[in-house]
N, C-alpha and C positions, 0 to 999 in steps of 0.2 A: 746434386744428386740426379740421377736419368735413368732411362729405362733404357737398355739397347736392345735392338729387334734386330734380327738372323729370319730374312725373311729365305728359304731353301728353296730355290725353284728351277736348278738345272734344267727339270724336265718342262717349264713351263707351266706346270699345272695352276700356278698364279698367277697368270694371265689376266689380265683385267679385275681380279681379286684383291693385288696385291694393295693399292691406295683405300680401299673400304677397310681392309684389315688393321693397315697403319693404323688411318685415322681413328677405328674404333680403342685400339690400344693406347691412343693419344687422350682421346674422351677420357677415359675409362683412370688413367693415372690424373688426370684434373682432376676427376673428381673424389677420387682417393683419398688424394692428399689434402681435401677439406679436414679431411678428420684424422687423416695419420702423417705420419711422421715419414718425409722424403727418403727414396731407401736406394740405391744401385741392385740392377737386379738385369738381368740376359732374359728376351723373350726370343724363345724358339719358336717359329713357325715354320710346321712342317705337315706334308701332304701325306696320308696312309689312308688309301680305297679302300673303304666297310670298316674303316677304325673310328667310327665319330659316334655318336649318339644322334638315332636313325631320324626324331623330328628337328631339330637343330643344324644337322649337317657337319659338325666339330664337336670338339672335348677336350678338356683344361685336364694341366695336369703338377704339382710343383711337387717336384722330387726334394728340393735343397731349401734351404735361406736366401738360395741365390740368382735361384730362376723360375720362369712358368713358360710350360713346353705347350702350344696350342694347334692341335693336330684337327685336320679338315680332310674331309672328303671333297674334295672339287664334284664330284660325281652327282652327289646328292641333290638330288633339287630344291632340298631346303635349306640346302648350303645358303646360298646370295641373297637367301632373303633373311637371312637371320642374322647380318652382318652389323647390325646397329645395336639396341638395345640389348636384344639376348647373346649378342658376341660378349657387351660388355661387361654386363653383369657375369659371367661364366670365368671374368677376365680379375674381376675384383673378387671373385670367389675363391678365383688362385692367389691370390696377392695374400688375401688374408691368414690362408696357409704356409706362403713365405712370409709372413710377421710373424707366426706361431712356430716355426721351424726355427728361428733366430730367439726362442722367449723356452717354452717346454715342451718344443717339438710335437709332431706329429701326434705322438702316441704310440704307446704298444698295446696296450690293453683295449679292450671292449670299449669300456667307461671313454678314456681318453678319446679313442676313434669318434665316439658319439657326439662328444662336445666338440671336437676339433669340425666335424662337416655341421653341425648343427650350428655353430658361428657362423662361421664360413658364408652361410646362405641366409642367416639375418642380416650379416654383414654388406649382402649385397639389397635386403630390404633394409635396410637406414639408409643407402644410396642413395637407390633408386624408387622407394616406397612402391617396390611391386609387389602381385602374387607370389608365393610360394612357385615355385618348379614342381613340376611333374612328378619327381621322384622326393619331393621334400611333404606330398601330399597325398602320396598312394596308396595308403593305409586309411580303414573306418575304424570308427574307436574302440571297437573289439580288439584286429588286430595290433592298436595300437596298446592296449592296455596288456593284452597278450605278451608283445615285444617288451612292454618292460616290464613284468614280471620275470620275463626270463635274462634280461638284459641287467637285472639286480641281484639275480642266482650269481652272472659269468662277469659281473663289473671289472673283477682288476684281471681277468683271464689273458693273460697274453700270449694265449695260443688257441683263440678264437678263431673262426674261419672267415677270414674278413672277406671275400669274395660272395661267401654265402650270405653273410649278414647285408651286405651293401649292394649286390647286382645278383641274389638267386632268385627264386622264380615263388619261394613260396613262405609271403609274398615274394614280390619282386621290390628291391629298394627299401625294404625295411627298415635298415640302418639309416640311410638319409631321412627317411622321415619318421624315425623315432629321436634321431637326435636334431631335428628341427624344432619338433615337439616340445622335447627338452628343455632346451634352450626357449623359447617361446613362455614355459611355465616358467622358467626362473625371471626371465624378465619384466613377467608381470606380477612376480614376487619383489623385484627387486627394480623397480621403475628408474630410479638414477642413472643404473648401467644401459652399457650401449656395448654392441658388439664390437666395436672399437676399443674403448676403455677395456676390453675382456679378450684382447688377443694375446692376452699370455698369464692370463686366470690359469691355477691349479682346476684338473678335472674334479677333483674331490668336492668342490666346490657347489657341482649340479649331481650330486647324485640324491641330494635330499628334499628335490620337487620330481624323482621319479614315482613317486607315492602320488603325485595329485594329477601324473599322467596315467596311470592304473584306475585314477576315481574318476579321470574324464572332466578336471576341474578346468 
């Protein structure tokens, strides 16, 4: 099993980027595969100016079962320094979305969306035992009790506004960190599981600890 990388650089823009980038991607499937299961998959790396997430410098992206497209601003000055750790973890956050694309996809609904990034970014804390991300934290427990109240009204809605829920402004990130949240209560509901063992868990599964994210338990 291997990882192939399509490193895109016509224009040069990976310029002395390109071996920090490999190797992070090299890291990042070692350490993977502690806990999953060896898998073929295409990584795209490619350059798009003001396309990245502005403190990181890039952003992860898995459309399929079969790849993670990882898109950089060269431009950015916190591009090169974020080439290690926070490349990597960004990197297993998408991996974990290609094991749930190959098990019960993505998601269409609310609910599903919620669980599928709420894994996603434990997944990359059983790794690497770090903080939470920025946007898996950006909620105080008002609005987080708020988001799921309203997030147990729209559960199986699959015509949600997923842009609004995950990157609007008010808040901003909502969706990522109320299905961190999520995920977070069920796990210490359910202390055996791991976000690995849970990459292709039914959603239905966590919607009955969004009660103890409402109580702020």
């Amino acid at each position: 099993m291997s990882w192939r990388i399509h490193l895109a650089n016509a224009s040069g823009r990976f310029d002395g980027l390109g071996t920090p980038i490999h190797d992070a991607i090299e890291r990042a499937q070692a350490r993977a595969e502690t806990v999953t299961e060896p898998v073929d998959i295409d990584v795209v790396v490619q350059a798009w100016p003001g396309r990245a997430i502005a403190h990181l410098g890039f952003m992860g992206y898995a459309p399929t079962g079969d790849m993670i497209q990882l898109t950089f601003d060269p431009d950015n000055p916190n591009c090169a320094h974020n080439l290690g750790e926070p490349l990597e973890r960004t990197i297993v956050h998408e991996l974990h979305h290609v094991l749930r694309w190959r098990g019960p996809g993505y998601g269409r609904s609310l609910g599903e969306a919620l669980v599928t990034e709420g894994l996603a970014g434990h997944f990359a804390q059983q790794l690497y035992g770090s903080p939470p991300e920025r946007w898996e934290c950006a909620l105080d427990t008002k609005d987080l009790a708020r988001s799921a109240r309203d997030a147990s009204a729209a559960w199986g809605d699959e015509g949600y506004d997923h842009a609004a829920w995950f990157f609007g402004t008010e808040p901003a990130w909502r969706g990522y960190s109320l299905g961190f949240s999520l995920v977070r209560q069920f796990l210490k509901r359910y202390p055996d599981e791991t976000p690995a063992k849970l990459v292709h868990a039914e959603a239905c599964r966590f919607r009955e600890v969004l009660e103890d994210v409402v109580n702020h338990r």
